[in-house]
Legacy VTK file of the C-alpha trace (Angstrom):
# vtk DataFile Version 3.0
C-alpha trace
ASCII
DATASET POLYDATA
POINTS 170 float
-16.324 -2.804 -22.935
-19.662 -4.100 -23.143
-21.116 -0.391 -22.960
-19.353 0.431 -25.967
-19.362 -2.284 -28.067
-23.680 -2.505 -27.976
-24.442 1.598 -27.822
-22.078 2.243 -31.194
-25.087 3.687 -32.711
-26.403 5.964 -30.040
-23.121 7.381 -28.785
-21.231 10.432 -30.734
-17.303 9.326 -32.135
-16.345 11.671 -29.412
-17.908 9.515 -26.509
-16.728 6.404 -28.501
-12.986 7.561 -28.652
-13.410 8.636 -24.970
-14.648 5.572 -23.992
-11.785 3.798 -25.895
-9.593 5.801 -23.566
-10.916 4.406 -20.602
-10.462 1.565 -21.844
-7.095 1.637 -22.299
-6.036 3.528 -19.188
-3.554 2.344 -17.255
-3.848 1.757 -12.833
-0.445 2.495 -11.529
0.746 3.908 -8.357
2.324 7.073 -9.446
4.775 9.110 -7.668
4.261 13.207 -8.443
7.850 13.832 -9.554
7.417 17.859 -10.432
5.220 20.282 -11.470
4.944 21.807 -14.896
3.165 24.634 -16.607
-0.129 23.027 -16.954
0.295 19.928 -15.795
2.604 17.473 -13.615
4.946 14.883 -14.656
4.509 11.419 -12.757
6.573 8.509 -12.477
5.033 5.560 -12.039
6.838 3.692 -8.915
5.761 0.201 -10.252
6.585 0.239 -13.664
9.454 2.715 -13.868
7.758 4.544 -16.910
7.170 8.545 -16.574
4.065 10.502 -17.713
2.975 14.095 -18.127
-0.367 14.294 -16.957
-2.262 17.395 -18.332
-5.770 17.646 -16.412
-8.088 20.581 -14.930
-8.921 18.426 -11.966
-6.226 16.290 -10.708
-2.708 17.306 -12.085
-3.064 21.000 -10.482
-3.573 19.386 -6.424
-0.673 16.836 -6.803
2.309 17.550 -4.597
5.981 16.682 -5.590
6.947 13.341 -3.985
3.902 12.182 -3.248
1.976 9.264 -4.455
-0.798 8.610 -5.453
-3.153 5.238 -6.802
-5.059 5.945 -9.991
-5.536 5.608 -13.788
-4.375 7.617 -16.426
-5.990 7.262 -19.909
-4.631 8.962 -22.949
-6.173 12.242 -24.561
-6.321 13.154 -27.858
-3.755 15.904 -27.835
-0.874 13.327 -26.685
-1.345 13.959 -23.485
-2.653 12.018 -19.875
-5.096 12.908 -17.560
-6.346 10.923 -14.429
-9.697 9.254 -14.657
-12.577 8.933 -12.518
-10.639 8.961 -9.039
-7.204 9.454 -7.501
-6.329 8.188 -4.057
-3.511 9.709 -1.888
-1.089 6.929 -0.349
0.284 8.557 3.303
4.528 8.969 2.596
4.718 6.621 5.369
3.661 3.714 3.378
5.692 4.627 0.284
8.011 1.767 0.631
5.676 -0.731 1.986
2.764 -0.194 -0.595
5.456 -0.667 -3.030
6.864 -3.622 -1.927
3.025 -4.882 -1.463
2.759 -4.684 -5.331
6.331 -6.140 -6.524
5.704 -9.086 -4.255
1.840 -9.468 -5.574
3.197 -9.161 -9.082
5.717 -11.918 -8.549
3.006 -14.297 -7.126
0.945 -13.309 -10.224
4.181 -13.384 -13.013
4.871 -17.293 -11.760
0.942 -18.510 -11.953
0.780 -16.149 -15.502
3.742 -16.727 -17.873
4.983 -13.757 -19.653
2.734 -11.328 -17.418
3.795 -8.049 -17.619
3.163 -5.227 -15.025
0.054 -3.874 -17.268
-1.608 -7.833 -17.301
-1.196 -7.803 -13.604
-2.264 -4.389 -12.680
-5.506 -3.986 -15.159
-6.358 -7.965 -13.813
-4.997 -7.420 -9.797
-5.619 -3.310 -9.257
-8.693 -4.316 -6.959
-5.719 -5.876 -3.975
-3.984 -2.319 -3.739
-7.802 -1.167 -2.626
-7.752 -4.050 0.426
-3.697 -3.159 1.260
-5.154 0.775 1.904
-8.499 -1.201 4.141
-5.700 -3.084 5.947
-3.683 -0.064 6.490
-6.762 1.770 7.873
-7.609 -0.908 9.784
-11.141 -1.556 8.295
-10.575 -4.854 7.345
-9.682 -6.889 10.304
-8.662 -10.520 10.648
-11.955 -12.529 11.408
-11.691 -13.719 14.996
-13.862 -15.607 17.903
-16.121 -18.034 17.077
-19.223 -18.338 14.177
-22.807 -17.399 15.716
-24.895 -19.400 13.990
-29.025 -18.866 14.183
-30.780 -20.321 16.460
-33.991 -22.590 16.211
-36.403 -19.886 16.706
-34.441 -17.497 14.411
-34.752 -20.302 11.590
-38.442 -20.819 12.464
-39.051 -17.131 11.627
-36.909 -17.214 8.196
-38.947 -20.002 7.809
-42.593 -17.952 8.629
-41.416 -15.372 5.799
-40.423 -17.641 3.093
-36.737 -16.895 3.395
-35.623 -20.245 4.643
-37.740 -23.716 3.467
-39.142 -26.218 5.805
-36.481 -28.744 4.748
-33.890 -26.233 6.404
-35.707 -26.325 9.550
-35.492 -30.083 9.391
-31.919 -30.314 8.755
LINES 1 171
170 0 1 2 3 4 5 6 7 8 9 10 11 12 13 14 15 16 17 18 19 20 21 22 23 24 25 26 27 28 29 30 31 32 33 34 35 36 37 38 39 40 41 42 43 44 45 46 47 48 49 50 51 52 53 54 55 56 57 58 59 60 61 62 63 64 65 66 67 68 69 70 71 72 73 74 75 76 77 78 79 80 81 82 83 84 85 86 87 88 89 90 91 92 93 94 95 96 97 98 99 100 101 102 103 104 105 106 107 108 109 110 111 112 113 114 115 116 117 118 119 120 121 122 123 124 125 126 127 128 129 130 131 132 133 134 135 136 137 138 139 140 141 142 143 144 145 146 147 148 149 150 151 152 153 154 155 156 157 158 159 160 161 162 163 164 165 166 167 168 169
């Protein structure tokens, strides 16, 4: 937003109306419903809408029933296309990843009155990225106790100016 709204006069009307579609693109978690001549239509499993997405890079590797997290921004031409990158959600977590984001959107619709699907996924999107880090199992549950530095250890912070001497007295 900021991008665009400071480098008006050194970007063409093409990058400016491009950029405007990125900023309106929309996250969603989108099911691949069927393929098409040049594209693939997509139903988006959150917000019940359907889309034909027309791309060279995405739309052509998408698989029927499959789903997939990403953003689709209009074109010019009336059509979609998937921006920057598209993430593959295994069919085993279909229903869960799904009922991840209705109950995330219901925590977010009773703190944000009149919230819509779009508030909450263009504000929330980042919380489908740590449900696919919990899936994996890359973001465990802190357990055990805190280490926390030792004298000596403080005492060399100290030698290289990253800690002060009134840390070392505390």
């Amino acid at each position: 937003d900021m991008f665009r709204a400071q480098a008006a006069g050194y970007i063409t009307p093409e990058e400016r109306a491009y950029l405007g579609a990125w900023q309106s693109s929309q996250f969603g978690l989108y099911e691949a419903v069927e393929s098409l001549a040049g594209g693939v239509r997509v139903e988006d499993a959150l917000r019940g809408e359907n889309s034909i997405v027309q791309d060279e890079i995405y739309a052509p590797t998408l698989n029927p029933h499959e789903l997939y997290l990403g953003r689709l921004a209009p074109r010019d031409d009336d059509a979609k296309e998937f921006i920057l990158s598209l993430v593959n959600v295994p069919a085993a977590e279909k229903e869960k990843v799904i009922a991840f984001g209705r109950d995330k959107y219901r925590l977010y619709a009773d703190a944000h009155f009149g919230a819509t699907w779009s508030d909450f996924l263009r504000e929330m999107n980042y919380l489908f990225n740590h449900y696919l880090l919990d899936m994996k199992g890359e973001a465990p549950v802190a357990a055990g106790k805190v280490a926390l530095p030792t004298r000596e250890e403080f005492e060399k912070a100290a030698a290289i100016g990253l800690v002060t001497s009134e840390a070392l007295k505390a």
